[in-house]
C-alpha positions as a printed NumPy array, in Angstrom:
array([[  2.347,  -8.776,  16.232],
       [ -0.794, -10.159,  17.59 ],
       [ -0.513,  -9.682,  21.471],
       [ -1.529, -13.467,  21.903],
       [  1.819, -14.646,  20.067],
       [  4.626, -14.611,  22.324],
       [  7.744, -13.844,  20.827],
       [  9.128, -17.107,  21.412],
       [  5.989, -18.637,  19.39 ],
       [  6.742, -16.745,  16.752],
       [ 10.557, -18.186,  16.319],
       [  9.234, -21.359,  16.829],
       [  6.174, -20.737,  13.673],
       [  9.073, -18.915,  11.481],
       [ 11.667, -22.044,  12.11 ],
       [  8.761, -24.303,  11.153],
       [  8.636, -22.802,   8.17 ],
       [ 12.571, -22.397,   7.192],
       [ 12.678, -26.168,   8.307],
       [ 11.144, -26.405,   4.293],
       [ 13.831, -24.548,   2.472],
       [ 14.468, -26.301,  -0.698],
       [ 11.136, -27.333,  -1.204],
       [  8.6  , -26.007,  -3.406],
       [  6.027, -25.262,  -0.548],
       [  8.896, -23.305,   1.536],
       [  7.425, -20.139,  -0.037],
       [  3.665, -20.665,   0.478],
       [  4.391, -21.6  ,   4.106],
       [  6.768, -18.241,   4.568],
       [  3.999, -15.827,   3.388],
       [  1.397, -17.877,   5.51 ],
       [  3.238, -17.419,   8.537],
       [  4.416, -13.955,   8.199],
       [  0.748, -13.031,   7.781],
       [ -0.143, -14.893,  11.428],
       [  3.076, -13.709,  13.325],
       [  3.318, -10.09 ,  12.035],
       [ -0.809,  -9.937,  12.097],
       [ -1.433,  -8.491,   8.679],
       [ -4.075,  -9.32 ,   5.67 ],
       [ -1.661,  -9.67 ,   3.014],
       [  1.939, -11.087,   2.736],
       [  3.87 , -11.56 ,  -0.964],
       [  7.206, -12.571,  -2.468],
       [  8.05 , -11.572,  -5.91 ],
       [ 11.046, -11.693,  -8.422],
       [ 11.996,  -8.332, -10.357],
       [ 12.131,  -9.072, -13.763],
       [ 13.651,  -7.843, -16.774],
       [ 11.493,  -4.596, -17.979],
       [ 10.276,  -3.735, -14.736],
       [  8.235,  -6.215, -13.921],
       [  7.255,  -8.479, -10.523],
       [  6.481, -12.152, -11.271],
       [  4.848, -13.12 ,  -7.501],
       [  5.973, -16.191,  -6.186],
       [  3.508, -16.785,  -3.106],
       [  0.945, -14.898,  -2.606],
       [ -0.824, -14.816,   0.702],
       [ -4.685, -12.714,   1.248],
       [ -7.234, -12.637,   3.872],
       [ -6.064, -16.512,   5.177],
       [ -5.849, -18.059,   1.264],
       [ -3.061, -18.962,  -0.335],
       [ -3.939, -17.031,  -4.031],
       [ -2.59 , -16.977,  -7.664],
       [  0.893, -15.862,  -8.804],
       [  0.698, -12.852, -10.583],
       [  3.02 , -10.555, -12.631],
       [  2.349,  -6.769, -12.433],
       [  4.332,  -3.966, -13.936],
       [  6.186,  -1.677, -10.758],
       [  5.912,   1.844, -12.112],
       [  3.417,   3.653, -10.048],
       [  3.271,   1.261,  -7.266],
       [  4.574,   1.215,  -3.531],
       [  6.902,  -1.932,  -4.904],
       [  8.767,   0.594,  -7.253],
       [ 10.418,   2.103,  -4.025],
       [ 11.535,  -0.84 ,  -2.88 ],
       [ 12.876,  -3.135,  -5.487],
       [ 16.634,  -3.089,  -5.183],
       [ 16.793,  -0.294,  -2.24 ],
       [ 16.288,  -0.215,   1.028],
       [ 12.939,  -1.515,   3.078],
       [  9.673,   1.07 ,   2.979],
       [  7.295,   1.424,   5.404],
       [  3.696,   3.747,   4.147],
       [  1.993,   3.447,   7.519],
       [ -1.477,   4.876,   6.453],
       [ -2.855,   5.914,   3.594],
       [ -0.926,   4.088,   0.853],
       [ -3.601,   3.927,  -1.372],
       [ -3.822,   8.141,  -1.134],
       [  0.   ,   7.956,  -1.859],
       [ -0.396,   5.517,  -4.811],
       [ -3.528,   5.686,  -6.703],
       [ -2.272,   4.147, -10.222],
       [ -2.017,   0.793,  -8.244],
       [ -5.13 ,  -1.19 ,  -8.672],
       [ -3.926,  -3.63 ,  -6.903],
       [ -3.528,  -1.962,  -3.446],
       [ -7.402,  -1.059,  -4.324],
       [ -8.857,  -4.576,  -4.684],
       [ -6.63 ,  -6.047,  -1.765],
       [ -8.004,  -3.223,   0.369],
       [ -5.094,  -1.719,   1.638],
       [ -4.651,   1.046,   4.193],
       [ -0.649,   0.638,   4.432],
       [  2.388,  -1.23 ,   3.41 ],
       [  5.814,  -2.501,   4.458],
       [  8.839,  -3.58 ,   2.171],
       [ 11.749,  -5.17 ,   1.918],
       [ 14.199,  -5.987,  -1.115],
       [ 15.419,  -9.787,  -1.43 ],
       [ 19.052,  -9.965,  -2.538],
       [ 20.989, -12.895,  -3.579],
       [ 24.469, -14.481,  -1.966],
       [ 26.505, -12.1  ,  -3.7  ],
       [ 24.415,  -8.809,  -3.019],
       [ 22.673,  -8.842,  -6.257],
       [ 18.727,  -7.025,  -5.976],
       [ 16.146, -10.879,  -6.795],
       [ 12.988,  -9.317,  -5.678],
       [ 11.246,  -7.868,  -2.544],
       [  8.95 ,  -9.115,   0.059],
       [  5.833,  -6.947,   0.83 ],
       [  3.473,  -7.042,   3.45 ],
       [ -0.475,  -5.048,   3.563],
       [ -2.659,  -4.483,   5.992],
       [ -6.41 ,  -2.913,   5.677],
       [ -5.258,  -0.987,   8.441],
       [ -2.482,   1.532,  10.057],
       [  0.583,  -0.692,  10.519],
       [  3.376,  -0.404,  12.671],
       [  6.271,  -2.52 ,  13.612],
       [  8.313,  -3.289,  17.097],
       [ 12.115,  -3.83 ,  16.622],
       [ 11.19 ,  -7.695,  17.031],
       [  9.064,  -8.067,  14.089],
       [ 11.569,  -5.972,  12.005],
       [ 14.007,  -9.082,  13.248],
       [ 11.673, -11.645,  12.199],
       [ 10.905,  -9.455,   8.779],
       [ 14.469,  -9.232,   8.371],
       [ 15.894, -12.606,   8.903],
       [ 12.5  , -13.791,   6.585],
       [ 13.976, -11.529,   3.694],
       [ 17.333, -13.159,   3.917],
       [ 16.083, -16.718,   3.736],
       [ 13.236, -15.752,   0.824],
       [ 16.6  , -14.126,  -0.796],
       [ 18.763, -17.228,  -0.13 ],
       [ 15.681, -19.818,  -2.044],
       [ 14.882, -17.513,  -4.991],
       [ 19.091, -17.621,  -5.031],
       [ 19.076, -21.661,  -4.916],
       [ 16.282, -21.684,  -7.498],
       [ 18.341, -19.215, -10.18 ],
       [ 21.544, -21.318,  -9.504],
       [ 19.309, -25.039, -10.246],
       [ 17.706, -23.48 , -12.804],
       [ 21.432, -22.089, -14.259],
       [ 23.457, -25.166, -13.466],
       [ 20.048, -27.259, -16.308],
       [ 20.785, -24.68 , -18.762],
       [ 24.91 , -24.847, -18.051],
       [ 24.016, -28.517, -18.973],
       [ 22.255, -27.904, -21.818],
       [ 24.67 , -25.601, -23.068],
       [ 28.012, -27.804, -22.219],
       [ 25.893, -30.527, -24.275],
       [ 25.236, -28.09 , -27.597],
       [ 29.62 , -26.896, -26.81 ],
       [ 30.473, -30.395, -27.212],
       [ 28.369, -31.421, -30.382],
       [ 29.869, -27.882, -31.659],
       [ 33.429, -28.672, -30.91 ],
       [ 33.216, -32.199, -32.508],
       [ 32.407, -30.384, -35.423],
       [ 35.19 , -27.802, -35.29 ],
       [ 37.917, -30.806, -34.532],
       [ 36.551, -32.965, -37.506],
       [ 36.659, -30.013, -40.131],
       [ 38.793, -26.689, -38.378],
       [ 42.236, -28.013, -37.046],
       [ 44.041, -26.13 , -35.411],
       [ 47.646, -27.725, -36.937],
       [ 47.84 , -29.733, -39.426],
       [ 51.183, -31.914, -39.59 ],
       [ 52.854, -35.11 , -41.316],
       [ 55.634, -36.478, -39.452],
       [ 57.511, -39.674, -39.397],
       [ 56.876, -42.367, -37.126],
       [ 60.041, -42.281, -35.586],
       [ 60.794, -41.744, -31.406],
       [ 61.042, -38.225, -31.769],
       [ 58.117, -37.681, -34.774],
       [ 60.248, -35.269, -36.866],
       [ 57.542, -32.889, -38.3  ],
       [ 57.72 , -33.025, -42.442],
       [ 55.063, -30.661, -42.721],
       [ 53.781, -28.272, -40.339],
       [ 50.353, -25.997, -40.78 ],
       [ 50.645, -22.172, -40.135],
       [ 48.225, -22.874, -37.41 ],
       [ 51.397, -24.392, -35.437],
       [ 52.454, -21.406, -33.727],
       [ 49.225, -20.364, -32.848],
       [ 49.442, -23.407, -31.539],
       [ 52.348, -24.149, -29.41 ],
       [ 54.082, -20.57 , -29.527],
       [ 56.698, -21.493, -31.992],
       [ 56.214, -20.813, -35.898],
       [ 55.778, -23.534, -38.112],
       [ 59.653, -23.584, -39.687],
       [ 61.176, -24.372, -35.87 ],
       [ 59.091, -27.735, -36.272],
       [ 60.001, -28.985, -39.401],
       [ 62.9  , -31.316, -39.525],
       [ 62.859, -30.516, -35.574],
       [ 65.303, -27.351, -36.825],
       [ 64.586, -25.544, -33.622],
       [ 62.523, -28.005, -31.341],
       [ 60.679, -31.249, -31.859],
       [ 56.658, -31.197, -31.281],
       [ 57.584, -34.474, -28.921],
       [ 59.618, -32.792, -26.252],
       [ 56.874, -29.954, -25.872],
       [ 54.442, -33.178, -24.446],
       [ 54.159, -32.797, -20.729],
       [ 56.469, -35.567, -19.473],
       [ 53.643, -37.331, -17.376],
       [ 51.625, -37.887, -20.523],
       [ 54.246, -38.828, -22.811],
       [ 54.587, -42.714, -22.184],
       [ 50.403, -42.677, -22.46 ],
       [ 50.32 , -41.004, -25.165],
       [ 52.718, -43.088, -27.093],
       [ 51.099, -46.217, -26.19 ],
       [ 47.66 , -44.884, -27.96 ],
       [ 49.07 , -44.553, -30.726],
       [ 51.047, -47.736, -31.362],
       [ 47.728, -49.141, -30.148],
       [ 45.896, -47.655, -32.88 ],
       [ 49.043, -47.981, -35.559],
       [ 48.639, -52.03 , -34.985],
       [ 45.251, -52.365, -35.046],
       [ 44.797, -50.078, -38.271],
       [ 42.431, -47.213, -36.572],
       [ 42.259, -43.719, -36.306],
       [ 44.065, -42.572, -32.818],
       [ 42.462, -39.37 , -30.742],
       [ 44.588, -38.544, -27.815],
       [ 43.853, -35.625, -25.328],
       [ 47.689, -34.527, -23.761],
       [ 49.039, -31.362, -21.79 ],
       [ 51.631, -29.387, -23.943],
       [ 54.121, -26.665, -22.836],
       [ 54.07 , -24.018, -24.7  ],
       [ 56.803, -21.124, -25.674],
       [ 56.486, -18.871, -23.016],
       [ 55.829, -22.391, -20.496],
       [ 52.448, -22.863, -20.573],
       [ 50.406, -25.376, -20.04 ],
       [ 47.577, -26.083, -22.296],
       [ 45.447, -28.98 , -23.218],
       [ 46.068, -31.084, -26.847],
       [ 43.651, -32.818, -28.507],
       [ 45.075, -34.51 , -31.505],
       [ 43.321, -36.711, -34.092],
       [ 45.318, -38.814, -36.654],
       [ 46.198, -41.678, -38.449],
       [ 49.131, -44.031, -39.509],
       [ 50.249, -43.536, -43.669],
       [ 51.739, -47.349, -44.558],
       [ 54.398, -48.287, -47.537],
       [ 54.061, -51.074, -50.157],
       [ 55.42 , -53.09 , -47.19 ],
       [ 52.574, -52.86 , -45.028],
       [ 54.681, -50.367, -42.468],
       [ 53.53 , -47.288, -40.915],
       [ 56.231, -45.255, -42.42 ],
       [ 54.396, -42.095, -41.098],
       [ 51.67 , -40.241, -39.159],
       [ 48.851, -37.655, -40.4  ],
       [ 46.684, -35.387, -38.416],
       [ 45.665, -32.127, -36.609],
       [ 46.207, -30.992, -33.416],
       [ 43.226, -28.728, -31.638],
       [ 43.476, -26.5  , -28.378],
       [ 40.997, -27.508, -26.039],
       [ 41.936, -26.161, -22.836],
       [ 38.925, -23.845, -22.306],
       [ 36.304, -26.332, -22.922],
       [ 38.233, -28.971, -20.961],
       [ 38.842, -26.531, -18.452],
       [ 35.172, -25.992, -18.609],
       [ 33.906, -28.756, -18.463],
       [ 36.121, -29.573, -15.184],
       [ 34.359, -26.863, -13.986],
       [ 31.134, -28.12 , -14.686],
       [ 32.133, -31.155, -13.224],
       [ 32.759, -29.607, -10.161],
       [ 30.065, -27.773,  -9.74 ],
       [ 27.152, -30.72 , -10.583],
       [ 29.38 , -32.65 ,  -7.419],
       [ 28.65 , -28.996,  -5.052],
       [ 25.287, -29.001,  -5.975],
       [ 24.791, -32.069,  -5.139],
       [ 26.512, -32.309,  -1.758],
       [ 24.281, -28.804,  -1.06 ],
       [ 21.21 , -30.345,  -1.336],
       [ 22.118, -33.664,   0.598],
       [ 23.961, -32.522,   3.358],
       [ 23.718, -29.827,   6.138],
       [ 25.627, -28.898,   9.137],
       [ 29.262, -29.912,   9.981],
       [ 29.22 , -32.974,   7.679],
       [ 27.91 , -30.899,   4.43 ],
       [ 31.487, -28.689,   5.568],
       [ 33.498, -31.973,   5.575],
       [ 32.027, -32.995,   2.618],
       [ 32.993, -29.379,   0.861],
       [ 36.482, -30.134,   2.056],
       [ 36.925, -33.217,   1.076],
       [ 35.318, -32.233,  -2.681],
       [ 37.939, -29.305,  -2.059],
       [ 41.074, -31.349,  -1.494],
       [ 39.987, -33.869,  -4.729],
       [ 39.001, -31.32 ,  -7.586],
       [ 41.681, -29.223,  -6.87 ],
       [ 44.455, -31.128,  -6.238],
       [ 44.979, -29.66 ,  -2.701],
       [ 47.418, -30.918,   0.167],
       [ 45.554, -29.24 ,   2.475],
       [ 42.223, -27.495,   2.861],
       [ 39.869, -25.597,   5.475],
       [ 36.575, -23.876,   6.004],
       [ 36.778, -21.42 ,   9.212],
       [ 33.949, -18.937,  10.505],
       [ 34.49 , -15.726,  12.581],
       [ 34.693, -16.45 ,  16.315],
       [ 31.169, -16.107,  17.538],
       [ 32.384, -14.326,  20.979],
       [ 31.818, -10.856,  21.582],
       [ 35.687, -10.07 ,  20.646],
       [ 34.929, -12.071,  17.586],
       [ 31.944, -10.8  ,  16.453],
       [ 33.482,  -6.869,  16.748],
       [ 36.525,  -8.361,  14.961],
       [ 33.933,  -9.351,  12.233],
       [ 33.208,  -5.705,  11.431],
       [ 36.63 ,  -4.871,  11.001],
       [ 37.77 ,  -2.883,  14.169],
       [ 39.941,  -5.645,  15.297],
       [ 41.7  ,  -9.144,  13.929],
       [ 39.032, -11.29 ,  13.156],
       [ 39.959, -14.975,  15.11 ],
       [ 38.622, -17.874,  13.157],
       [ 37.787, -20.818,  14.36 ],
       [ 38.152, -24.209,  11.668],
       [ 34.55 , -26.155,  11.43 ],
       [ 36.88 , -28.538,   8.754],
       [ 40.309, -29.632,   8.488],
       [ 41.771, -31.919,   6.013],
       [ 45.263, -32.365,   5.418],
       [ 47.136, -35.176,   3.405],
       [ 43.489, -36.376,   2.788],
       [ 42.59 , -36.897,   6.358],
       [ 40.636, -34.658,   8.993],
       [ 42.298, -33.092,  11.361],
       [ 41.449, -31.236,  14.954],
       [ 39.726, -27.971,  14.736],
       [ 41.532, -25.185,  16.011],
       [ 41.442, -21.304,  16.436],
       [ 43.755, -18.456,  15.086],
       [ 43.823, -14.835,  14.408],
       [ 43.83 , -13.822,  10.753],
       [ 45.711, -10.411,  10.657],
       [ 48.691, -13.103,  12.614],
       [ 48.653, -15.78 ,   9.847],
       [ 50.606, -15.983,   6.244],
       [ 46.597, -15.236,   5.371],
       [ 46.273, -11.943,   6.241],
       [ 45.126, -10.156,   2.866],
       [ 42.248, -11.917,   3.269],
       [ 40.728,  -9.609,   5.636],
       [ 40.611,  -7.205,   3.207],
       [ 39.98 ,  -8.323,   0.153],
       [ 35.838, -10.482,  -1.145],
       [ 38.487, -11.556,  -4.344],
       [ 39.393, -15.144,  -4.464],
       [ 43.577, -14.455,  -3.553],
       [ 46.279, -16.778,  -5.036],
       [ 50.025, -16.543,  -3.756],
       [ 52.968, -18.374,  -3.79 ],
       [ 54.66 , -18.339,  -0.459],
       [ 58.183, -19.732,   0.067],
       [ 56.604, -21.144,   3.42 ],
       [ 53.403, -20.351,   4.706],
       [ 52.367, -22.346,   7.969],
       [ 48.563, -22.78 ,   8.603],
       [ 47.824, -22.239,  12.387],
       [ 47.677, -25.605,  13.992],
       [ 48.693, -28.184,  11.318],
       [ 52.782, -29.029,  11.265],
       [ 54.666, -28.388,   8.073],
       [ 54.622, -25.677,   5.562],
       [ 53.365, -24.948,   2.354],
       [ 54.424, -23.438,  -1.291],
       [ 51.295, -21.81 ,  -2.638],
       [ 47.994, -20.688,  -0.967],
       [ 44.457, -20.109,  -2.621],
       [ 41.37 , -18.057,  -0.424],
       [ 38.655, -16.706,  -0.382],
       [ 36.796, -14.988,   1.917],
       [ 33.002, -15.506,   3.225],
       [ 30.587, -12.78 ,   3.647],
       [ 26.91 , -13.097,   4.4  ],
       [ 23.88 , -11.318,   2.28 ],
       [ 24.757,  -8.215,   4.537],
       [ 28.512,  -8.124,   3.702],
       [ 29.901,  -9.541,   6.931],
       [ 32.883, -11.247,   7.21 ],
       [ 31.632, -14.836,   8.666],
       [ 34.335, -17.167,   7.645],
       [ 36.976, -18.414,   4.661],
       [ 38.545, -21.071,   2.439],
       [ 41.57 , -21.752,   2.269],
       [ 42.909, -24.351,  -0.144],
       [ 46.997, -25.224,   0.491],
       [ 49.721, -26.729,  -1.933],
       [ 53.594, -27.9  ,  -0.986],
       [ 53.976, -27.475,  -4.936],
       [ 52.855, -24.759,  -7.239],
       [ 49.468, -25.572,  -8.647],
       [ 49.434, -25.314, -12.45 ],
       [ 45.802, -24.205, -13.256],
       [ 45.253, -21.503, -11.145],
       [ 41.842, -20.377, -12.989],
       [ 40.581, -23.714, -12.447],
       [ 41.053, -23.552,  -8.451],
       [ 39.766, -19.954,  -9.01 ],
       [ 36.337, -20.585, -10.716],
       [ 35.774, -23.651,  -8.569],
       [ 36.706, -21.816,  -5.343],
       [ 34.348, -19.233,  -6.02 ],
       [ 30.967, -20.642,  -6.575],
       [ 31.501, -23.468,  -3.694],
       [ 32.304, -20.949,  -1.492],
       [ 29.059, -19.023,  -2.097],
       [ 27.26 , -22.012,  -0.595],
       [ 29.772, -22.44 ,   2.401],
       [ 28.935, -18.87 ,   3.004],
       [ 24.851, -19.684,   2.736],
       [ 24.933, -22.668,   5.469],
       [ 27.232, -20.584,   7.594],
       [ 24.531, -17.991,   7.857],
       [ 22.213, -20.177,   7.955],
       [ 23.373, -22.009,  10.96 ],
       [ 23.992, -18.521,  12.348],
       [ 19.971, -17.654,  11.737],
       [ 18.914, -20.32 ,  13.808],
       [ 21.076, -20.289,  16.825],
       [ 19.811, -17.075,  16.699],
       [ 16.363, -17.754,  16.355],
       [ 16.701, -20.813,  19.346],
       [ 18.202, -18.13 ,  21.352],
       [ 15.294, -15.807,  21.39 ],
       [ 12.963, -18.857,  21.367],
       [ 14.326, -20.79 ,  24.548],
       [ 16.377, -18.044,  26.641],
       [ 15.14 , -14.597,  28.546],
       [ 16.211, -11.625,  26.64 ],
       [ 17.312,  -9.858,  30.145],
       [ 19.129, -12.499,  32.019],
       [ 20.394, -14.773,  29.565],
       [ 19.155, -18.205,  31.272],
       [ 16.53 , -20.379,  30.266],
       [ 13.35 , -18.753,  29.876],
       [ 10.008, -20.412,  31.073],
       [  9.233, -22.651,  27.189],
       [ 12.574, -23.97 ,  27.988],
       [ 12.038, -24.81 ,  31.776],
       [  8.498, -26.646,  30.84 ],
       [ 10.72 , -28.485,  28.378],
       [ 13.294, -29.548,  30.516],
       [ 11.36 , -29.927,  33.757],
       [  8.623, -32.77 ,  31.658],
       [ 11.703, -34.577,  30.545],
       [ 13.412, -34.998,  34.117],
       [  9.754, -35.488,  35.238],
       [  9.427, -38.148,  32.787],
       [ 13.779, -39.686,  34.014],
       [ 12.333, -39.882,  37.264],
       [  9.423, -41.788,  36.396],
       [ 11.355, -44.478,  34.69 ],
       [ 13.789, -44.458,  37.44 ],
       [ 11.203, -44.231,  40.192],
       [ 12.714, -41.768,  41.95 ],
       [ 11.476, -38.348,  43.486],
       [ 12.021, -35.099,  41.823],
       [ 12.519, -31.632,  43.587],
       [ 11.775, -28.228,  42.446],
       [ 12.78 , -25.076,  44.115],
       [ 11.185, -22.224,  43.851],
       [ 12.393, -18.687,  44.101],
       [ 10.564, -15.712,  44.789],
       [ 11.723, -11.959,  44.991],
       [  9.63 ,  -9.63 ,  47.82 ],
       [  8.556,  -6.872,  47.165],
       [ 10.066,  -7.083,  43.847],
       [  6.557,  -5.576,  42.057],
       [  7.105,  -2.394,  44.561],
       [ 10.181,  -2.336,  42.945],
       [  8.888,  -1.844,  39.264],
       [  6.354,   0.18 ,  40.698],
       [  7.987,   3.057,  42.64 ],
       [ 11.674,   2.828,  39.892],
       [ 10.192,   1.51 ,  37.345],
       [ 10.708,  -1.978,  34.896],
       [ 14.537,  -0.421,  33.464],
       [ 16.025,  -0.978,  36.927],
       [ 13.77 ,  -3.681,  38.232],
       [ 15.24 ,  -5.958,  34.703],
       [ 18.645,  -4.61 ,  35.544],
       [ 18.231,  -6.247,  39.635],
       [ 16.649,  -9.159,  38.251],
       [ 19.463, -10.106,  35.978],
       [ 22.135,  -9.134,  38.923],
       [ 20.257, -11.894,  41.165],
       [ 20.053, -14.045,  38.645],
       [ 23.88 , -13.608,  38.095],
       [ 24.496, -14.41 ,  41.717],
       [ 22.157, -17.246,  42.285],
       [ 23.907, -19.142,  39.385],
       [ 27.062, -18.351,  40.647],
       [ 26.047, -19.957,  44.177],
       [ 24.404, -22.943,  42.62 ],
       [ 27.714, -23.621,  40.41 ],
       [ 29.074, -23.749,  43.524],
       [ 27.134, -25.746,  44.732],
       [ 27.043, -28.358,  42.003],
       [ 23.291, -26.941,  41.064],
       [ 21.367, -26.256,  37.821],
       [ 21.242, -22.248,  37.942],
       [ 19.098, -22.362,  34.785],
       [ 16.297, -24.928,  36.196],
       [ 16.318, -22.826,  39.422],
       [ 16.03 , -19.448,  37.658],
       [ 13.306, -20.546,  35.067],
       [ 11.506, -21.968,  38.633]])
């Protein structure tokens, strides 16, 4: 780093920069940046491609912003890093390398890096950084290097799952021209029944128990069971109305209805048909097929779901974009209850987080009954959730009464998953609640799993940059305010007092003799009785009804 740039400068140039995620010039700034804070010639992003190739995504040289470029890995510095672990060649990495042309023209003495991985731990790419010199880097640039991996990671990431969720579209759109195709000529039963209350099946398709579990002979004459009392009980009366609809007005009927099957369950109906009339004019009886469509309507739920995430991730940050999950939560899926909780950030909590103790969550959204509730605390290993400590699966139980930490009443079934950052740390979960059995437990599954990949993304996010305000804006050794922070606070009460017209007072401490101090024992012990007096001087100001930071930073 260049010894003009103060650490906290740099935090403050690297959360300019993230302050662009989502943006098509969040890239180009990152590389830019990296290059000024970690004083090198050359920064670069780049996606690993199929075949072993890097497609660059920002490319950063000598202070100009260049060309993307694709280049094939084998034989290059890149090669040890793609998918691994980070690589530092401090000198001579052209020696080491000589099949790379590249390192040749860019005039490169050594190199440094790092593989990008997505949410789920999956290898995207790799950020590099060159220098036409030796290079070597302090524990705070590896910070900086790290924490600018995991957010290069996190937009390629956003990027794959926009550019998925068009082609998802695309391909729902082709499924459903396909499937009217397949309903218009492939039925799945065929039947003729009368119109009566209870449609007694005349003829029946072998398709039938395919179909509905039972073979085609139980239908007929309703011998066995009739195809009405299969109809989920909920959808009956609708379903019924449709068709005397379209019986009266002389059309075609197409009616989408949950049936039970055999072995109880419950799948989704589409049935096409139309009414057969006598020389009267009467419609003595009904014609048509009956199609399984529960994985494309399932689907397309999904789909649903997901284009309503997406969109709530790209409008909304911070504790409303976690109220907003919820409350998508509690709607898709049906839910009585629902909550998003992150690891205690304490010291007790953040050990608990690495799994040598019960992790303690602490709710950042409550809903239950469809309104939100107080946020709360509770250990995990202590709740009906426990498994969930364990286990990156989304879990699904039925529980004869599970109680969720402060909320009153009890629930019947339970669906959660757990959050983990790009590391694999536990920093939160989601936990979705029923007082009755849900029925379509994949569809709470598959929905619960790719929102919670973004609830997992902001949670590290906002983790990343109280992190990065903390090394911008407090001292490293005691904690307080450091001296960006004073000048901060000390213009704005300068500028209170103006309005006001009132004085202002500043104290200033001084230790003696304190430089003999780092002198004779060294800067170790003189950081270790700076932060004791700074410990005791708050304590007296507290008592005092003072501002220990102001005075400290003074």
């Amino acid at each position: 780093m260049k010894a003009r740039m103060t650490a906290e400068a740099a935090f403050r140039l690297l959360a300019n920069g993230m302050s662009r995620a989502g943006t098509d010039t969040f890239l180009p700034t990152l590389v830019e940046h990296l290059a000024t804070i970690l004083d090198v010639d050359h920064v670069l992003v780049a996606r690993v491609e199929e075949g072993h190739y890097a497609q660059t995504l920002a490319v950063w040289s000598q202070g100009v912003l260049h060309p993307n470029l694709r280049y094939h890995l084998a034989g290059t510095p890149c090669e040890t890093v793609s998918g691994r672990e980070p690589c530092l060649y401090a000198c001579e990495v052209q020696q080491r390398f000589p099949k790379d042309e590249l390192l040749g023209e860019l005039g490169a003495e050594s190199y440094m890096g790092v593989p990008l991985l997505g949410l789920d731990g999956t290898p995207l790419g790799l950020l590099a950084l060159l220098k036409n010199a030796p290079m070597s880097l302090t524990g705070l640039e590896e910070e900086i290097l790290h924490i600018a991996a995991a957010q290069a990671g996190a937009e390629i990431d956003r990027s794959s799952a926009r550019q998925s969720l068009k082609q998802s579209e695309a391909s729902a759109r082709e499924s459903e021209r396909r499937l009217d195709t397949l309903l218009n000529h492939l039925p799945g039963m065929a039947y003729r029944c009368l119109n009566d209350p209870e449609w007694t099946m005349l003829v029946v398709s072998q398709g039938a128990e395919a179909l509905t579990g039972y073979p085609s002979a139980a239908l007929i004459h309703n011998r066995e069971i009739s195809l009405a009392s299969l109809i989920h009980p909920p959808d009956r009366q609708p379903l019924i109305d449709a068709v005397d609809d379209a019986v009266t007005q002389g059309s075609i009927f197409r009616v989408i209805y949950r049936l039970r099957t055999a072995c109880g369950q419950l799948r989704w109906m589409q049935e096409q048909g139309q009414a057969i009339l006598d020389e009267q004019g009467e419609a003595c009886y009904l014609e048509g097929f009956i199609t399984d469509i529960t994985e494309q309507h399932e689907a397309q739920r999904v789909q649903e779901a997901v284009t309503r995430v997406a969109s709530a991730i790209t409008t909304r940050i911070g504790d409303d974009y976690f109220h907003q999950l919820v409350g998508h939560l509690t709607e898709i899926l049906e839910a009585d209850a629902a909550i998003i909780a992150t690891v205690d950030s304490s010291p007790a909590g953040l050990v608990a987080a690495a799994g040598s103790a019960t992790p303690r969550l602490s709710t950042v959204s409550v809903r239950v009954d469809g309104e939100r509730r107080d946020n709360h605390s509770f250990d995990l290993r202590d709740s009906a959730f426990a498994e969930l400590a364990d286990s990156c699966k989304v879990i699904v139980r039925d529980e004869a009464s599970a109680r969720l930490p402060g909320t009153p009443g009890t629930f019947a079934a339970w669906v959660g998953k757990r959050l983990e950052n790009t590391r694999g740390d536990t920093v939160g979960t989601i936990l979705l609640l029923y007082r009755k059995s849900p029925e379509a437990n994949a569809f709470a599954t598959s929905v619960l799993r790719i929102i919670s990949t973004g609830a997992a993304a902001e949670i590290e996010r906002r983790q990343d940059h109280r992190r990065m305000r903390q090394l911008a804006y407090f001292d490293g050794t005691t904690g307080l305010a450091n001296r960006v922070r004073f000048m901060e606070d000390l213009h704005q009460m300068r500028q209170a007092a103006e309005r006001a017209k009132a004085p202002l007072g500043l104290i200033l401490l001084d230790l003696r003799r304190f430089k003999e101090i780092n002198d004779l024992h060294g800067h170790q012990l003189g950081d270790q009785l700076l932060a004791a007096d700074d410990r005791a001087s708050g304590a007296r100001h507290r008592r005092r009804g003072a501002d220990p930071a102001l005075s400290a930073s003074g």
